[in-house]
NUSE-408462 format. One record per atom (N, C-alpha, C): residue in one letter; atom name; x, y, z. Coordinates in steps of 0.05 Angstrom, whole numbers, padded with zeros to 5 digits. Layout:
! NUSE-408462
["A" "CA" [X Y Z]]
...
! end
This chain:
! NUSE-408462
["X" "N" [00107 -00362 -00140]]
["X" "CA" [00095 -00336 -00136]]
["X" "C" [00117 -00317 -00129]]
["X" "N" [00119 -00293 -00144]]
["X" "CA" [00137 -00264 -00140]]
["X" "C" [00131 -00254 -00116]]
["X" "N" [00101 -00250 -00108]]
["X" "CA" [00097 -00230 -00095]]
["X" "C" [00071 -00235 -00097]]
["X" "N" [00054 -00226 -00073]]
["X" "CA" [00018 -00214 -00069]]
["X" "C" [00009 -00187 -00067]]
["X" "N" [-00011 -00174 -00080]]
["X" "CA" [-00010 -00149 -00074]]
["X" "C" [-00054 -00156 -00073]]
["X" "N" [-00061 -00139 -00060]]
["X" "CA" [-00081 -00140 -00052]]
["X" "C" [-00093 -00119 -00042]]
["X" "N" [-00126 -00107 -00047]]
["X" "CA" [-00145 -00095 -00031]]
["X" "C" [-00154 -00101 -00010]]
["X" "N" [-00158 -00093 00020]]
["X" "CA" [-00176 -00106 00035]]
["X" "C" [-00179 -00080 00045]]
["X" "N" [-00208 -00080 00073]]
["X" "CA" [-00217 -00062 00082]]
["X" "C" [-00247 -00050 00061]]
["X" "N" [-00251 -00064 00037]]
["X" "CA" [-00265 -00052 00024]]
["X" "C" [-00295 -00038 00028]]
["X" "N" [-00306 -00053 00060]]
["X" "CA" [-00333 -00055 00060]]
["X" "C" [-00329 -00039 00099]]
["X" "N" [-00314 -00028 00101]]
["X" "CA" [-00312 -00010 00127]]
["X" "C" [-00331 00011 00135]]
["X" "N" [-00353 00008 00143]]
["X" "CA" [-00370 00020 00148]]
["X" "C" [-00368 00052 00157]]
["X" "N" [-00345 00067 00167]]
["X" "CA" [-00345 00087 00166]]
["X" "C" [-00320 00102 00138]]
["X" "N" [-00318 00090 00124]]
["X" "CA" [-00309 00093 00099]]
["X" "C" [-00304 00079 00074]]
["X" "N" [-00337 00077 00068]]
["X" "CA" [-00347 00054 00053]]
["X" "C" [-00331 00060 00024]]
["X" "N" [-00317 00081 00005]]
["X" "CA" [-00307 00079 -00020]]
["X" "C" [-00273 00086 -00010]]
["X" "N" [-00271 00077 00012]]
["X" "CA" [-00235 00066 00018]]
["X" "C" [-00227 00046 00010]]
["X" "N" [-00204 00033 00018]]
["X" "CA" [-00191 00022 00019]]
["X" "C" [-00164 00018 00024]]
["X" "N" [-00143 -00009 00031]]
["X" "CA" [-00121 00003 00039]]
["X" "C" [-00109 -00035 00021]]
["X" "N" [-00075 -00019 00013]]
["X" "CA" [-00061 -00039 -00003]]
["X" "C" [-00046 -00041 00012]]
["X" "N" [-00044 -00076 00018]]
["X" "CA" [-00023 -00098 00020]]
["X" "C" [-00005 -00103 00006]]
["X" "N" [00017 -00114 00011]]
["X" "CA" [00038 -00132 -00007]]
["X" "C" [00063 -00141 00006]]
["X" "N" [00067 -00161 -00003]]
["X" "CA" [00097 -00168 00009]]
["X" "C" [00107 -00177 -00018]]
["X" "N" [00136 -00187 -00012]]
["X" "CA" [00151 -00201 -00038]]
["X" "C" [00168 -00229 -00033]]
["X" "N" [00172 -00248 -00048]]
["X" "CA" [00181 -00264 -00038]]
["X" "C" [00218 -00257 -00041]]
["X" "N" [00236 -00265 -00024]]
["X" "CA" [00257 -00254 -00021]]
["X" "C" [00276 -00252 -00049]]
["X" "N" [00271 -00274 -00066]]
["X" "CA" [00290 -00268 -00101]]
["X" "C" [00273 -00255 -00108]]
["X" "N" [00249 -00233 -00104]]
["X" "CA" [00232 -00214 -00126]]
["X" "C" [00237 -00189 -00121]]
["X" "N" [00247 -00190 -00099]]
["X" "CA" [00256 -00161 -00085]]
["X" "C" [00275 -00145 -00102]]
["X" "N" [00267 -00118 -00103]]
["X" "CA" [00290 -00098 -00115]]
["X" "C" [00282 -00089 -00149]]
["X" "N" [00258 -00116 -00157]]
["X" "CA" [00263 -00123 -00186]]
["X" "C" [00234 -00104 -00196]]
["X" "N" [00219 -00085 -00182]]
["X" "CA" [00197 -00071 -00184]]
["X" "C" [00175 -00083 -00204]]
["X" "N" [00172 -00105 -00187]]
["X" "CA" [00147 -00123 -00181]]
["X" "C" [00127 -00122 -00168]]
["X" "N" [00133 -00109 -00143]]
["X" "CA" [00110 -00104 -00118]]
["X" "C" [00108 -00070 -00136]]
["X" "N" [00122 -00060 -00138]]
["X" "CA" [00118 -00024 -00150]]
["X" "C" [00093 -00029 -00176]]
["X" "N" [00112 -00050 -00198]]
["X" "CA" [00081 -00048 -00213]]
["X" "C" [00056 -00052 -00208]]
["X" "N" [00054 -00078 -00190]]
["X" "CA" [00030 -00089 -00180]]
["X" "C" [00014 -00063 -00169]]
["X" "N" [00028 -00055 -00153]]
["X" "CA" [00006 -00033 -00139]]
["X" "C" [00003 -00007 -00157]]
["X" "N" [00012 -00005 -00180]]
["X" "CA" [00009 00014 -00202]]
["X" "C" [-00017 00008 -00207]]
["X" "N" [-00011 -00018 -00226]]
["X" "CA" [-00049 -00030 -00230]]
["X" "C" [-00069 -00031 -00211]]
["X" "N" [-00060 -00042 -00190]]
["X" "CA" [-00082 -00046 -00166]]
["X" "C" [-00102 -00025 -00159]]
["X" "N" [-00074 00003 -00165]]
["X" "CA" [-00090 00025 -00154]]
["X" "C" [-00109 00045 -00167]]
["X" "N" [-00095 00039 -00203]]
["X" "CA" [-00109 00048 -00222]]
["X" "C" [-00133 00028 -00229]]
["X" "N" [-00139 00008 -00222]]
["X" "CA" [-00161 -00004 -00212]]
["X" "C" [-00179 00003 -00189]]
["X" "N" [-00167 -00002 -00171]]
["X" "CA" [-00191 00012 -00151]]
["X" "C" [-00195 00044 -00158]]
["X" "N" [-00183 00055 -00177]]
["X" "CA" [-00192 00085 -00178]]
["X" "C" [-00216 00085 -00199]]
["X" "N" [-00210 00065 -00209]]
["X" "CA" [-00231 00070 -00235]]
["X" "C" [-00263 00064 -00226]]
["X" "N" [-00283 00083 -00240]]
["X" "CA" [-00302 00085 -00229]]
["X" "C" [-00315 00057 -00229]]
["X" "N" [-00339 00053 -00218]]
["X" "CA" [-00348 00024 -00219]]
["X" "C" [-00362 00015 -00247]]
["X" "N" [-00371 00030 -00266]]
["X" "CA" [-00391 00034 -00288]]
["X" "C" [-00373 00039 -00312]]
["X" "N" [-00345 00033 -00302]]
["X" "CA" [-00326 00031 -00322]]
["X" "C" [-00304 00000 -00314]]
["X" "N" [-00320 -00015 -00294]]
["X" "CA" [-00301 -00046 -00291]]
["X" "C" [-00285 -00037 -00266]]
["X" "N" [-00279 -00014 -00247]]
["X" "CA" [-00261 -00026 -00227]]
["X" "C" [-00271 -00014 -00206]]
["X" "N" [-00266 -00005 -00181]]
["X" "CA" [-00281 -00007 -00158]]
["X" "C" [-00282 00006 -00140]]
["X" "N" [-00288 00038 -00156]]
["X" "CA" [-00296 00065 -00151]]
["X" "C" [-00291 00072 -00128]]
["X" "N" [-00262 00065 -00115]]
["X" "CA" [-00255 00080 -00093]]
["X" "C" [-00247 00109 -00097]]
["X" "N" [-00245 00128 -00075]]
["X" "CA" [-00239 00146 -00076]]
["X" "C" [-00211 00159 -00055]]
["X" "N" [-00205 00134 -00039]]
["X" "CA" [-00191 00135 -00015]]
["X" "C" [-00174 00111 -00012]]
["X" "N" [-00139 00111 -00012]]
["X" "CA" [-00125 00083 -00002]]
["X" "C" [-00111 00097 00009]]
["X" "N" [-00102 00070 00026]]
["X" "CA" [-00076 00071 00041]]
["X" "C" [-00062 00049 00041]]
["X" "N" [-00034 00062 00056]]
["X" "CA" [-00013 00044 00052]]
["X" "C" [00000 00033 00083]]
["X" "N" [-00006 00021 00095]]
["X" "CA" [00026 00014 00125]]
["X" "C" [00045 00014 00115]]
["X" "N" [00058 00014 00126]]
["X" "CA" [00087 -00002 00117]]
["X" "C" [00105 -00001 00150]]
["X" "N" [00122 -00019 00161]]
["X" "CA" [00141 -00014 00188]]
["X" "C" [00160 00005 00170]]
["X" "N" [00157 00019 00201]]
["X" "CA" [00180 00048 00185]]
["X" "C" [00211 00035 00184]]
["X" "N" [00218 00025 00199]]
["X" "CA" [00240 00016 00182]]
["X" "C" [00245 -00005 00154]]
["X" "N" [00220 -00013 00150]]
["X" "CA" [00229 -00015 00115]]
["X" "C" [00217 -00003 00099]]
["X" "N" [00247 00003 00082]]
["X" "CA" [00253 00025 00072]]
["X" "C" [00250 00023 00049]]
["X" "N" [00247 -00017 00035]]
["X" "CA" [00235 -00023 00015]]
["X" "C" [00206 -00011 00008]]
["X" "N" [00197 -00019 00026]]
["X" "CA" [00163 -00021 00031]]
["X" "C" [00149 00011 00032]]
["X" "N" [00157 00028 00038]]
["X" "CA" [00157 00052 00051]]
["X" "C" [00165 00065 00012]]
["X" "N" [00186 00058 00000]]
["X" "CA" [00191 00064 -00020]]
["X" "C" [00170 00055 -00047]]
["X" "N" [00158 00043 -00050]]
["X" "CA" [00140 00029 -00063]]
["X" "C" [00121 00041 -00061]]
["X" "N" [00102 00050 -00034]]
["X" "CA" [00086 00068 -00027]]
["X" "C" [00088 00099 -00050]]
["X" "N" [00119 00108 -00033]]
["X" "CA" [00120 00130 -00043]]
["X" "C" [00122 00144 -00068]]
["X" "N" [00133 00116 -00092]]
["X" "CA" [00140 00113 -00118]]
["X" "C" [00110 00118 -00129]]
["X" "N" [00087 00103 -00122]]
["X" "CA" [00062 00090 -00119]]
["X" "C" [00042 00121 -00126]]
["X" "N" [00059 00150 -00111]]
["X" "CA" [00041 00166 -00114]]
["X" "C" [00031 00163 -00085]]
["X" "N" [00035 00161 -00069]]
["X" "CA" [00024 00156 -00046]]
["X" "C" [00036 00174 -00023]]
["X" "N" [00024 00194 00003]]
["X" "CA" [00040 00220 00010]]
["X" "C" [00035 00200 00039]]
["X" "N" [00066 00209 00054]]
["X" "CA" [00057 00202 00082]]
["X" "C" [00042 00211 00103]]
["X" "N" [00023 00201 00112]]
["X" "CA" [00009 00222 00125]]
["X" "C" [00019 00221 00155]]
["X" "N" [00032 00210 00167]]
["X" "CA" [00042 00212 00193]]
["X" "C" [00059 00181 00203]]
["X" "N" [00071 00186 00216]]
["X" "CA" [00088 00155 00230]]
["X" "C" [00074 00161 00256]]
["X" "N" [00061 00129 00267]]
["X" "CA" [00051 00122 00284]]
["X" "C" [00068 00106 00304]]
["X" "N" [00074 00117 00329]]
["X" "CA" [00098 00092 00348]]
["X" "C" [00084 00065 00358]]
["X" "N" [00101 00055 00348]]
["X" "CA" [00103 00034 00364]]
["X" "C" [00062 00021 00351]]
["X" "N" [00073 00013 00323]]
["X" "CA" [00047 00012 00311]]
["X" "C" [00040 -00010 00299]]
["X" "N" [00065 -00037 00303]]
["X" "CA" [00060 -00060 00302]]
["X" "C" [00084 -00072 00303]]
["X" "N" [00079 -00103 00306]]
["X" "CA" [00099 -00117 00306]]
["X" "C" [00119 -00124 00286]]
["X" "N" [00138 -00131 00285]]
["X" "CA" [00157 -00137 00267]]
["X" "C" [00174 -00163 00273]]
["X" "N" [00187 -00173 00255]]
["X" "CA" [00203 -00193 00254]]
["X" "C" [00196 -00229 00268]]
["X" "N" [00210 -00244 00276]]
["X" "CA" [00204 -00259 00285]]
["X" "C" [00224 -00272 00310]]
["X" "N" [00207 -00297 00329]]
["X" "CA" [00229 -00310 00350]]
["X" "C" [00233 -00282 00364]]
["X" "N" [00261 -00291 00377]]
["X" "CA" [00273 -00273 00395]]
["X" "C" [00277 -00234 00390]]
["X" "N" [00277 -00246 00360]]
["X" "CA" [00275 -00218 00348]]
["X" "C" [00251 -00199 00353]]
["X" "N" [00225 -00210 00354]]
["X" "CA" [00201 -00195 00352]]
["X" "C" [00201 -00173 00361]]
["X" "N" [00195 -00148 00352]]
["X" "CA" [00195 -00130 00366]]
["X" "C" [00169 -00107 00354]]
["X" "N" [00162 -00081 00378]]
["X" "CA" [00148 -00062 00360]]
["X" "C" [00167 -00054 00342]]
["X" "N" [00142 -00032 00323]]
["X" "CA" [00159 -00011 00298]]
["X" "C" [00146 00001 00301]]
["X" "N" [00151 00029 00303]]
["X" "CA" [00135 00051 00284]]
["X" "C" [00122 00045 00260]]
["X" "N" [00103 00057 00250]]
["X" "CA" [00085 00051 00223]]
["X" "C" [00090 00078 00203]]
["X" "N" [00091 00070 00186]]
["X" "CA" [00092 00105 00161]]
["X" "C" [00061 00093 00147]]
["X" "N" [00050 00112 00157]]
["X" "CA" [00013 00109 00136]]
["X" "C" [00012 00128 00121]]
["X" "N" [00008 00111 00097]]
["X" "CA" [00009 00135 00070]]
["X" "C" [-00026 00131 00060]]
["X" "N" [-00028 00153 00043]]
["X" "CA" [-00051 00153 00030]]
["X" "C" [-00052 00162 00015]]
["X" "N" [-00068 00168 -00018]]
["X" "CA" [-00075 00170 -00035]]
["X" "C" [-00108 00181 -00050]]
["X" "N" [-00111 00199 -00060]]
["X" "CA" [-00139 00200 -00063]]
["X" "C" [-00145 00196 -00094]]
["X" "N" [-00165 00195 -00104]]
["X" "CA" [-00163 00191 -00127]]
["X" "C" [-00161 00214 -00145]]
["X" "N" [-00164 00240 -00133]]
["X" "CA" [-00158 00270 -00136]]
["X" "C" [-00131 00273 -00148]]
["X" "N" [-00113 00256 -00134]]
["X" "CA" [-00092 00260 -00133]]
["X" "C" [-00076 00255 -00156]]
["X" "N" [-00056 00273 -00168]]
["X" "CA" [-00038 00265 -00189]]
["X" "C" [-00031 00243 -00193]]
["X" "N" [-00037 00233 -00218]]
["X" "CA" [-00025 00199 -00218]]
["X" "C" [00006 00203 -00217]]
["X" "N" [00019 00175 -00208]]
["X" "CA" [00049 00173 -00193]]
["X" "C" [00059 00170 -00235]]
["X" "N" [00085 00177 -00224]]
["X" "CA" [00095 00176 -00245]]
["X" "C" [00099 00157 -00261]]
["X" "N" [00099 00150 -00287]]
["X" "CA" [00107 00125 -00302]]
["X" "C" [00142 00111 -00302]]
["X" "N" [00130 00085 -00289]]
["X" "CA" [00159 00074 -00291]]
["X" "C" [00174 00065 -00311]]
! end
């Protein structure tokens, strides 16, 4: 496996046609815009209405730890605007290392200009 990219949050009761995209990459997939296409489709899927096959959202988002700069980039490639960095907004790394990060939360509407073709 390259990489996972994924919907969840779909059924959030105070923003039932949201949603927010996941992904990580496995460390040889990185750089190779793998995770960037995936969430191309993912998102032109969840935009598409439901009475046309995909899953008529109108609302995503993105986390990403602000210091990666991969992840954060993918978002932004993605068409996706930051809407604020949150401190100290989750954990990161592992062992001795663990520490908080700031969060960059991006979002997207379906309003919104599709992201450019890669």
């Amino acid at each position: 496996m390259l990489a996972n990219v994924g919907i969840f949050g779909l059924d959030t009761p105070r923003n039932p046609t949201g949603g927010e995209i996941g992904y990580w990459a496995h460390p040889d997939a990185r750089g190779r815009g793998v995770v960037g296409e995936a969430v191309d489709l993912v998102t032109a899927h969840a935009f598409t209405p439901v009475e046309a096959g995909g899953l008529g959202r109108h609302r995503l988002q993105i986390g990403a730890s602000w210091t990666n700069t991969a992840s954060r980039h993918v978002a932004e490639r993605a068409g996706f605007t930051l809407a604020g960095r949150f401190r100290e907004d989750g954990l990161v790394g592992v062992g001795e290392e663990r520490r908080l990060d700031d969060g960059g939360w991006y979002d997207r509407l379906v309003s919104d200009r599709p992201a450019c073709p890669r």
